[in-house]
C-alpha positions as a LaTeX table, in Angstrom:
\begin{tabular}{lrrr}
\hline
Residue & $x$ (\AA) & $y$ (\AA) & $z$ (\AA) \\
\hline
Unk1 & 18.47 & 24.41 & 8.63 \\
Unk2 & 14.93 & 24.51 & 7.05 \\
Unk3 & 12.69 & 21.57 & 8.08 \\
Unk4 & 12.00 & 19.17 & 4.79 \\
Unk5 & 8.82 & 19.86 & 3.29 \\
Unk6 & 6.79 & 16.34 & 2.67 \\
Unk7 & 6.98 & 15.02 & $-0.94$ \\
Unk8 & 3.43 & 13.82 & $-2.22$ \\
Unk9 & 4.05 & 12.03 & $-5.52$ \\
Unk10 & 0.96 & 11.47 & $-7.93$ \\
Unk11 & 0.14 & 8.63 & $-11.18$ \\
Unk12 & $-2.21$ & 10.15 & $-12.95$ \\
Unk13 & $-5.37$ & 8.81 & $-14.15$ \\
Unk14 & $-4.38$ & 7.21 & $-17.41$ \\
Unk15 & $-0.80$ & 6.70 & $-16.70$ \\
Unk16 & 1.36 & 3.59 & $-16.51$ \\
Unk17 & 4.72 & 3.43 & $-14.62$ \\
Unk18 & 6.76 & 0.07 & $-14.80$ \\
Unk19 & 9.51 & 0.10 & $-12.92$ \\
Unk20 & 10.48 & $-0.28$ & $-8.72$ \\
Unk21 & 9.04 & 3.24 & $-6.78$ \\
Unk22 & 10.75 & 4.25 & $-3.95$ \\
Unk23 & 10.37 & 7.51 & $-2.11$ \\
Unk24 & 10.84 & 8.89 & 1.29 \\
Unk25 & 7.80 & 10.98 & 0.87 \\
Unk26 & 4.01 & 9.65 & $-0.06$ \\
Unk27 & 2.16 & 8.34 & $-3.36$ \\
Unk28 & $-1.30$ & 8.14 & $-4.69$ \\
Unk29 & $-2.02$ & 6.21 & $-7.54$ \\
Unk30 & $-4.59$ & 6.67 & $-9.95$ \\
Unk31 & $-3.46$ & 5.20 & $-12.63$ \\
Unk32 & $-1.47$ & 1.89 & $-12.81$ \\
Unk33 & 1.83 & 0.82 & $-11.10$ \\
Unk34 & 3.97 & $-2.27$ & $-12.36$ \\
Unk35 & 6.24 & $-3.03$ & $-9.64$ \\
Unk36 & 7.15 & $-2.86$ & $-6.33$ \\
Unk37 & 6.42 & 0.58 & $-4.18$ \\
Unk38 & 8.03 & 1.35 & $-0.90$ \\
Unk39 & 7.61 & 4.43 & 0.82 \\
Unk40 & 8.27 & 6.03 & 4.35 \\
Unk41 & 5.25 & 7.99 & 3.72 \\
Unk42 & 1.82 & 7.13 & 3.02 \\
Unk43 & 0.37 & 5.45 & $-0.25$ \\
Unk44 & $-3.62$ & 5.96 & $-1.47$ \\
Unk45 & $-4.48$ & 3.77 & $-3.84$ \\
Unk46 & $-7.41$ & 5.85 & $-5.59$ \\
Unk47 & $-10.80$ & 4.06 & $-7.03$ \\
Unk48 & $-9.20$ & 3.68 & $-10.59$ \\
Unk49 & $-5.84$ & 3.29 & $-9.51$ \\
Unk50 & $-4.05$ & $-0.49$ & $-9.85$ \\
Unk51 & $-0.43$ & $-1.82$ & $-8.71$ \\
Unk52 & 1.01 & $-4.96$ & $-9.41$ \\
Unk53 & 3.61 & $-5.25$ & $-6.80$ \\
Unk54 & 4.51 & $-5.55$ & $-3.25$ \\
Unk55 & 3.68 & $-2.48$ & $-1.18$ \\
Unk56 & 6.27 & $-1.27$ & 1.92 \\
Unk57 & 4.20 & 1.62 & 3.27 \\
Unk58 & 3.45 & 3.85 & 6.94 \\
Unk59 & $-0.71$ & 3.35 & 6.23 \\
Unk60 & $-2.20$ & 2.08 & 3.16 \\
Unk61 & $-5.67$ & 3.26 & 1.70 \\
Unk62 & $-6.81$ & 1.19 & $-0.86$ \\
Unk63 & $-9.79$ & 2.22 & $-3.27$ \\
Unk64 & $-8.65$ & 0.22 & $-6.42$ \\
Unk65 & $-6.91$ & $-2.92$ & $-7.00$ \\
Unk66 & $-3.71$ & $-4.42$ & $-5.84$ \\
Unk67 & $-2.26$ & $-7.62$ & $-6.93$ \\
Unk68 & 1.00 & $-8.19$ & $-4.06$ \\
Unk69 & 1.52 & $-8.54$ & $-0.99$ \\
Unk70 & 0.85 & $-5.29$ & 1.64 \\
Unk71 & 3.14 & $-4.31$ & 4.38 \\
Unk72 & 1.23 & $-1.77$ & 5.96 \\
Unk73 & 3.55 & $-0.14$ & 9.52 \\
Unk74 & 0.81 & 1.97 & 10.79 \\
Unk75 & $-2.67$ & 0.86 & 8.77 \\
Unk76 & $-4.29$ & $-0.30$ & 6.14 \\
Unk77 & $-7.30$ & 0.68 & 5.06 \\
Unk78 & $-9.57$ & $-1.45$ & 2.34 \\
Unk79 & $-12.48$ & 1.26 & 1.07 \\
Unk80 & $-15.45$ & $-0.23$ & $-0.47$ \\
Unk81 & $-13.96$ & $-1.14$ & $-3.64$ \\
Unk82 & $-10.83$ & $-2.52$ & $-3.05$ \\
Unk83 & $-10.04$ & $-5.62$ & $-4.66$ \\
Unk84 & $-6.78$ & $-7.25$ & $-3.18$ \\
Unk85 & $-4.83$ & $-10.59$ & $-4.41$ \\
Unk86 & $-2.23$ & $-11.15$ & $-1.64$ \\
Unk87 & $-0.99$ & $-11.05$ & 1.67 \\
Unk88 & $-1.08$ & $-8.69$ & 4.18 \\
Unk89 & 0.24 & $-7.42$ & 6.95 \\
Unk90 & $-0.89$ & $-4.01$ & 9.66 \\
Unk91 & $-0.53$ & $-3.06$ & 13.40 \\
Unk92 & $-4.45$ & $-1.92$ & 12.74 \\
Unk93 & $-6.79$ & $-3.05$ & 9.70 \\
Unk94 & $-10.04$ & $-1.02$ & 8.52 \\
Unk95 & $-12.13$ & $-2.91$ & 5.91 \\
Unk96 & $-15.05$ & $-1.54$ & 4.42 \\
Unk97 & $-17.92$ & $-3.48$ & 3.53 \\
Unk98 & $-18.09$ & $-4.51$ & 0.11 \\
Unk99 & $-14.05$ & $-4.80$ & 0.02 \\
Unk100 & $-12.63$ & $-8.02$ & $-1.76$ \\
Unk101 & $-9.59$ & $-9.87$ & $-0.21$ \\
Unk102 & $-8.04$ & $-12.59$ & $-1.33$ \\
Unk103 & $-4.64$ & $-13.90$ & 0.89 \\
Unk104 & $-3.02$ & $-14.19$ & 4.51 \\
Unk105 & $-3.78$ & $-11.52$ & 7.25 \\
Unk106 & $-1.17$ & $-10.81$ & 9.98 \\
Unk107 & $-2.05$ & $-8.14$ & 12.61 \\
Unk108 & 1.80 & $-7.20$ & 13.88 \\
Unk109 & 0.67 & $-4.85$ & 16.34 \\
Unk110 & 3.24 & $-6.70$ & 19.31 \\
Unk111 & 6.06 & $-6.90$ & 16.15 \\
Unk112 & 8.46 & $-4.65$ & 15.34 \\
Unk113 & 7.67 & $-3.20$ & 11.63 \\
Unk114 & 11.24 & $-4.45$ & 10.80 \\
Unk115 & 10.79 & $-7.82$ & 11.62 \\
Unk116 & 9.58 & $-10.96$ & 9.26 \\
Unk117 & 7.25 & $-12.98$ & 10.11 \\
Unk118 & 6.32 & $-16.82$ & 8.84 \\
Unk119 & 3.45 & $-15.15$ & 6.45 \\
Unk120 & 6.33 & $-13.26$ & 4.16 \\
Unk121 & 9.54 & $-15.65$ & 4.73 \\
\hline
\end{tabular}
């Protein structure tokens, strides 16, 4: 049986989705998401790109803007021009300078990614 090549799944610059996006594969926005996106891949949020949502992702990169909370299982990373409105949770956490955050951090690096914490009950 052939091994499952990994799905990369793009929003354009100038396109809007509305709608839940789930995938087992990775995302970049660079246009805008309204909803909620969980992935088992990776998401990159691109300098343009926006979502309006809760985010369920492996590591997060965030160049745009996010307004939702961030459940990143590997890391999140918050790139010069991120603007974030919401909570969020990593096992690691890169943040650039010049990066806007506005919420809860909770570094879950001793939690399993499955299990809530206070922060998101």
């Amino acid at each position: 049986m052939a091994k499952e090549e990994a799905q990369i799944n793009i929003v354009a610059h100038g396109t809007r989705f509305e709608g839940k996006v789930t995938s087992p594969g990775s995302l970049r926005v660079d246009g805008q998401v309204n909803g909620d996106v969980s992935l088992t891949g990776d998401l990159v949020i691109g300098a343009n790109g926006e979502i309006n949502g809760n985010i369920d992702a492996q590591t997060v990169t965030v160049g745009g803007k996010i307004t939702g909370n961030i459940v990143a299982k590997a890391k999140l990373v918050l790139e010069n021009k991120a603007r974030i409105k919401g909570d969020i949770r990593a096992s690691k956490l890169v943040i650039d300078e010049g990066a806007v955050f506005d919420g809860k951090c909770e570094m879950s690096g001793d939690r399993r990614p499955d299990q809530k914490s206070e922060l998101f009950r």
